[in-house]
N, C-alpha and C positions, 0 to 999 in steps of 0.2 A: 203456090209457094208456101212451106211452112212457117210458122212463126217461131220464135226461139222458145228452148224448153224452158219450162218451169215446176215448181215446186208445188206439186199436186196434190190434192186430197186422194183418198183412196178411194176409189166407188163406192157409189150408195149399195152398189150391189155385193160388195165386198162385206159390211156390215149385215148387210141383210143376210147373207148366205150363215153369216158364223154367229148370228143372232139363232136364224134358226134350227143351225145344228145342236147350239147349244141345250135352245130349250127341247128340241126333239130327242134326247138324249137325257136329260129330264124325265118328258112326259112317260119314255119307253121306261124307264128306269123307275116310275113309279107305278107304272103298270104292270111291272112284272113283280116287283117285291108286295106292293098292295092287294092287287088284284091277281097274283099269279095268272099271268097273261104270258103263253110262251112267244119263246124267240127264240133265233139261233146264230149260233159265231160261226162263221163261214169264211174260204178262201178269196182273197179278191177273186180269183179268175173263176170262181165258181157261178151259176143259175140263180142271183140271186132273186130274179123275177118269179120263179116259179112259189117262194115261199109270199113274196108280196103279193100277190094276188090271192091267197090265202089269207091273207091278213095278219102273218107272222113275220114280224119285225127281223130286219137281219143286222148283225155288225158285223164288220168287215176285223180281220185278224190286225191287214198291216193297218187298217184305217186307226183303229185303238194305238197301236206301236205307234204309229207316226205322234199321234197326241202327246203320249207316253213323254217319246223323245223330246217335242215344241216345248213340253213342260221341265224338262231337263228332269226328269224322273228315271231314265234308264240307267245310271248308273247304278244306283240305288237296286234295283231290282237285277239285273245283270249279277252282283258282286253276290247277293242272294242268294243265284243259281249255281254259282262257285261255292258258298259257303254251304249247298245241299249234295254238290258232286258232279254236276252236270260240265261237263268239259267246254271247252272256252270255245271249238268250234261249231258249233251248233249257228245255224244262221241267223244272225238277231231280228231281223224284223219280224218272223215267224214266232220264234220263241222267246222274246219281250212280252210280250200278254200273257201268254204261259206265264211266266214268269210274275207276273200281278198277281194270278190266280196263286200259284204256291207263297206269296208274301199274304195274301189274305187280309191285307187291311183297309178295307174300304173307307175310312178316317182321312186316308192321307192318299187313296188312289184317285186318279183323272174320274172325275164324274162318278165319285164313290163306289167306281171299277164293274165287273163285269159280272152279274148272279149270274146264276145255275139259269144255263141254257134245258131248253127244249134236246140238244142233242146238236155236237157240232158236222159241218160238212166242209172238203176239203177236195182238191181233184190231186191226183197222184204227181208228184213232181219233183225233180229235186232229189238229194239222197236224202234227206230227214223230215221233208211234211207227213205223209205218211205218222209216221213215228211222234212227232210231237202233236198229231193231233190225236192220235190214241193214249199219248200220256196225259194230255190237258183234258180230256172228258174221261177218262178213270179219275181224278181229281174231280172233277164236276159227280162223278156217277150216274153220266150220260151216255150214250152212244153216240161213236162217231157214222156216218155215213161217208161212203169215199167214191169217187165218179177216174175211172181209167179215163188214161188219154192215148189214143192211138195214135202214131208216126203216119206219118204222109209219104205220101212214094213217088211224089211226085212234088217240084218246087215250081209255080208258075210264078213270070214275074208282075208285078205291079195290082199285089193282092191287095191294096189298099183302094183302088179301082174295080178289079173284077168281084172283091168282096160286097160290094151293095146288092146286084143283082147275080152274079154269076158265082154265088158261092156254091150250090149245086155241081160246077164241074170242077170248082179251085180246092174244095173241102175231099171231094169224094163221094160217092155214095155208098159204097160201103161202109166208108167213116162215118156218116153222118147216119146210118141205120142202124151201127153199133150206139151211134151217142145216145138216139130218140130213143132205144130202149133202155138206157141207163137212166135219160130224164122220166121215164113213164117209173120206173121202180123209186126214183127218188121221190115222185108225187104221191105214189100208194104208199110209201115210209111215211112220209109228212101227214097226210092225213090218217095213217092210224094212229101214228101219237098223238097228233093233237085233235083229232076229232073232226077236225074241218072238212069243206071241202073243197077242192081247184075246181074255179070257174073258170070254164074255157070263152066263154063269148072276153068277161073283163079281160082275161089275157091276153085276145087279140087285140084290143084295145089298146091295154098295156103296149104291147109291144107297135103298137105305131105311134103311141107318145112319145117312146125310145125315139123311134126315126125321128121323130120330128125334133127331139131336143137335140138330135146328133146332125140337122142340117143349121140349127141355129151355130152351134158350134163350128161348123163348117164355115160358116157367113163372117163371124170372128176369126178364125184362122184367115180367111182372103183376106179380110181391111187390114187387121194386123201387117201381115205378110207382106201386101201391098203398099203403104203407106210408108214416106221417105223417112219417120220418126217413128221408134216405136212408142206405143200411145200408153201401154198397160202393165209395169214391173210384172216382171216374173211369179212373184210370190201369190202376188193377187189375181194372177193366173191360174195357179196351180189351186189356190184358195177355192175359188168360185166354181170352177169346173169340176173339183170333185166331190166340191157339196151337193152338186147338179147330179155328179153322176151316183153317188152312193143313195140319191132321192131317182133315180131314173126309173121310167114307168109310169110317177107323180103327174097330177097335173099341176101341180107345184112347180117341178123341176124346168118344164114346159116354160111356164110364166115368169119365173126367174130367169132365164133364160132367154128369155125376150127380152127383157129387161135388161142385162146385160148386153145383150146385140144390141138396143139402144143406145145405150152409154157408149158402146164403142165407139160406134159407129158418129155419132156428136164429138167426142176427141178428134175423129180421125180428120170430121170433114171440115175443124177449125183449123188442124195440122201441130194440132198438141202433142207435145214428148214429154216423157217426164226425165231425159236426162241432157244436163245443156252439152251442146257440142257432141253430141252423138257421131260418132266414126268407126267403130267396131261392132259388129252384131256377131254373136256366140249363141252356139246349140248347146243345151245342159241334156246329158246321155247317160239314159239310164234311172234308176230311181232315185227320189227327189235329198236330197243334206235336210233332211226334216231338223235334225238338231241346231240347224245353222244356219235359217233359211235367207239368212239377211248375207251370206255371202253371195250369192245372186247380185246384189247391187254396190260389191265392197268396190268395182273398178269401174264406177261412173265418173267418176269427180276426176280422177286422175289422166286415165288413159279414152274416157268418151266409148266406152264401151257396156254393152247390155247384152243380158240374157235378152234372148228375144222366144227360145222357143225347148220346152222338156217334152218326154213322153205323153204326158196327162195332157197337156196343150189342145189337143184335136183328137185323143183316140177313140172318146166320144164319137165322135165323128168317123173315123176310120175304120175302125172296127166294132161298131157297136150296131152300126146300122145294116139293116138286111131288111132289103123289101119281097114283097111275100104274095102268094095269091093263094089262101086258105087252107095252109098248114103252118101255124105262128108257132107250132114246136119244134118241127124241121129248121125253121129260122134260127131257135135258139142255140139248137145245134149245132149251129154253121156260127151263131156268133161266138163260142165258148170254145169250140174244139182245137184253135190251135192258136187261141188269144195269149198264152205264157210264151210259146213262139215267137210269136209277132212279137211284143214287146223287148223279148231277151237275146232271143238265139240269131246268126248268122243267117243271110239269104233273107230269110224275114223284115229281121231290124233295119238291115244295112238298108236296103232295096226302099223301104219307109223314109228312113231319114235322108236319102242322096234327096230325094225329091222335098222334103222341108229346105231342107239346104240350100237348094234351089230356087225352092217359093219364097225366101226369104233375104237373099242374096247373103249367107253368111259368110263370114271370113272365117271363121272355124268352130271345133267344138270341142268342150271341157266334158270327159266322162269319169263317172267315177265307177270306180269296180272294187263292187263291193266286197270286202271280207270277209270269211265264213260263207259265202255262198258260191259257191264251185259253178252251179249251173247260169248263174248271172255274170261271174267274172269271167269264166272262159267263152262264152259267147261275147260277152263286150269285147274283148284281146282281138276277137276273129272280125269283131264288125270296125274298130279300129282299122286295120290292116286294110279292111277293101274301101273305108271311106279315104283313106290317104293316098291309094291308089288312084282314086275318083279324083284325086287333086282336093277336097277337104284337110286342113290342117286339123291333127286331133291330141290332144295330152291327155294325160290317163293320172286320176287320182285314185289313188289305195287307200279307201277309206270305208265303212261303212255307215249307212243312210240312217241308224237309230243310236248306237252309240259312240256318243263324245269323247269313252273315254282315252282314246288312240289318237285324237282329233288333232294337231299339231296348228293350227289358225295360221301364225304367222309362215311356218315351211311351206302348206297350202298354197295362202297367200300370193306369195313369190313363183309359186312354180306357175301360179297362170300369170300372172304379171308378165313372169321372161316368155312367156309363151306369146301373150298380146305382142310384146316387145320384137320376139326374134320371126314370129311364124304367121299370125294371126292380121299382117299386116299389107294384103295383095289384093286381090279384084276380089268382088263378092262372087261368091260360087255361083256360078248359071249354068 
């Protein structure tokens, strides 16, 4: 039997993750301006392990934007890129950091903003990545490197399953011997600029740290999922997990992550909630309301409803993990090659979240589809249609993840409210 919820502290894990992002972010930032210590800006869904093993620092494009945004600073920088010419559709999350680098003031940017990379990397996607990362490193007077992504000719279903072991026949093999020779050219890029060299023993290493952080993750998604309360807000979900994952490879990340599977797991087995009268569980679809992130818990109090589960949640876990027997490059390839798929596009998405849905008995989901980004909104529109089909109730917000300033709070507001109210109110999905 669970106990009634209460008004919780946040985890120690939760402190600890943003303790040491902060200072690590820091230490990178005076190692590069001090010691001209290179690094490089690269896409989420890009090979970040290959430069960490190197010993070359990486930051993430949207990981920067999302701050950006938390700090309510995109405005600011946005209005910037209108005042230089840059047209209003351009995808923000992408082109917000951009956008720091053309304002140049490190004075007043998030973590005194972002020096002159080593050279940015970027994997083809979308109509304008491409494009603003050849703009953003001519402003640096870097080179970009760029990694193609090959289509699939085939869709198997329940790739969140066959992808641990059986990404060898889910990926292709063609696909993935086009990818391994892209990751081979982007390790002889990396170390002629910077001089180093890729060690392959640490990289296998590396890459069964990954597995292991991505089973620990795994062990939190079941208690969660499981458990008649949910134990751990949204926020400090998405908080801890990709502090975990943007350190992944770490033996840090590792042990943080322990740590956290701890703490859950001690909520869970007291039967702690942190919202009282919990009666509604909701999927958040799609990338995270960075600017806003406390709307996640605006319909507790009223209607006994929680986010329970976003993207970030487990992908750790679901797509990050690839077990291996003595090719950890081929692994990496099968983990990268169609990871912007899986998160965005139909067949992929859909096929992912009917099964969270399920693990977590939800009554429905809140997506937002994003603005200025074509290739993330019309795959949300498409995975909409087949999650409602599935019998998931879904509402669709028109908003975008980094800027506020379209952001209407109260119209928001009301539209998941009447949603909770009219749709969001029948069996949990099984």
């Amino acid at each position: 039997m669970s106990t009634p919820a209460m008004k919780l502290a946040p985890l120690k894990t939760t402190q600890i993750g943003r303790d040491h992002q902060k200072q690590w972010f820091a230490d990178f930032r005076r190692g590069v301006l001090e010691d001209n210590r290179p690094y490089v800006i690269a896409g989420a869904v890009t090979p970040h392990e290959i430069l960490d093993v190197m010993g070359i620092p990486v930051v993430s494009d949207v990981w920067y934007s999302s701050i950006i945004s938390a700090k309510q600073m995109a405005p600011r920088y946005l209005e910037r890129m209108d005042e230089i010419g840059y047209h209003d559709g351009l995808p923000r999350y992408t082109s917000l950091p951009f956008a720091s680098t053309l304002e140049n003031d490190p004075s007043t940017a998030p973590y005194g903003g972002l020096p002159k990379p080593l050279f940015l990397l970027e994997r083809l996607r979308g109509d304008y990545a491409q494009r603003i990362m050849e703009k953003w490193a001519d402003a640096f007077g870097v080179p970009a490197f760029m990694l193609d992504a090959s289509s699939s000719t085939r869709l198997l279903d329940r790739w969140f399953e066959r992808g641990l072991y059986e990404w060898e026949d889910l990926y292709e093999s063609h696909r993935l011997d086009f990818q391994v020779e892209q990751l081979e050219s982007l390790i002889r890029f990396a170390e002629t600029l910077s001089g180093r060299t890729f060690d392959e023993a640490e990289f296998a290493r590396q890459m069964q740290r990954i597995n292991r952080a991505g089973e620990l993750v795994a062990e939190v998604r079941d208690m969660l999922a499981a458990a008649p309360v949910n134990a751990v807000p949204l926020p400090e979900q998405l908080s801890t997990i990709m502090t975990a994952t943007w350190h992944r490879g770490s033996q840090w990340s590792v042990d943080f992550l322990t740590q956290y599977r701890d703490e859950v797991r001690s909520r869970v087995e007291q039967g702690v909630g942190h919202c009282e009268g919990e009666r509604t569980r909701l999927l958040w679809l799609n990338n995270g309301l960075w600017h806003n992130t406390g709307f996640y818990r605006a319909f507790e109090e009223k209607y006994g409803a929680v986010f329970v589960w976003a993207m970030y949640s487990d992908f750790l876990s679901d797509g990050y993990r690839k077990y291996f027997e003595g090719d950890p490059l081929r692994a990496l390839a099968a983990r990268h090659i169609s990871m912007n798929e899986q998160l965005h596009l139909p067949g992929w998405m859909s096929d992912w979240i009917i099964e969270q849905a399920r693990r977590y008995g939800a009554h429905g989901a809140v997506m937002l589809v994003p603005q200025n980004d074509r290739l993330s909104a019309f795959g949300a529109r498409f995975t909409a249609q087949v999650l409602e089909r599935a019998g998931l109730p879904v509402v669709e917000l028109e908003a975008n993840m980094v800027d506020s300033r379209h952001w209407d709070n109260d119209a928001m507001t009301q539209r998941v409210a009447q949603f909770i109210e009219t749709r969001a109110l029948g069996k949990p999905f099984r």
